[in-house]
N, C-alpha and C positions, 0 to 999 in steps of 0.2 A: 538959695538956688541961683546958679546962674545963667544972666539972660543967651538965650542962643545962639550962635552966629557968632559969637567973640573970636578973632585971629589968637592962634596962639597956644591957647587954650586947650592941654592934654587928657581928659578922662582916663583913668585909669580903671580897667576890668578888673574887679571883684572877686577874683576865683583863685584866692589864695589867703593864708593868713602867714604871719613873718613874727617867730616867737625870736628871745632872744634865751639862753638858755644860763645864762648867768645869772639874771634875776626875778627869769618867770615874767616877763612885760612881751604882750601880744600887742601887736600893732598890723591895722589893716590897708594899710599903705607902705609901700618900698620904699618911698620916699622918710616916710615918718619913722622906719627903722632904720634906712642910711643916718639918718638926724642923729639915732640914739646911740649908732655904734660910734659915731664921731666923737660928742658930749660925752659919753659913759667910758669910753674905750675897752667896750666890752666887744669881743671878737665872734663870741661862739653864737652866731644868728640864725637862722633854720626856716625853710620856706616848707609849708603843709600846703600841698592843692586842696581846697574844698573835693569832696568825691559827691557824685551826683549823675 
C-alpha cells in the first residue's frame, strides 16, 4: 500500500475490466492492457464497465 500524500501519484477507479479478445487475458488496469497490446501486438482489446 502506498503511503498518502505522495506528489504524482495516479489511483486509477476500479469500474471496469479491459479483456483482450485474441487470447482471452483480462486485465484490471488500462495501463496493464496498454503494456499487453504493445508486447503481444494484439489489437482486438474491449473495455466491460462493471454494472452496479
Amino acid at each position: 500500500m502506498l503511503p498518502a500524500g505522495i506528489a504524482g501519484v495516479t489511483v486509477e477507479k476500479l469500474d471496469r475490466i479491459y479483456f483482450c479478445t485474441e487470447c482471452k487475458t483480462v486485465f484490471l488496469f488500462k495501463l496493464d492492457a496498454s503494456d499487453h497490446k504493445k508486447e503481444s501486438g494484439h489489437t482486438q482489446l474491449r473495455e466491460m464497465p462493471f454494472e452496479g
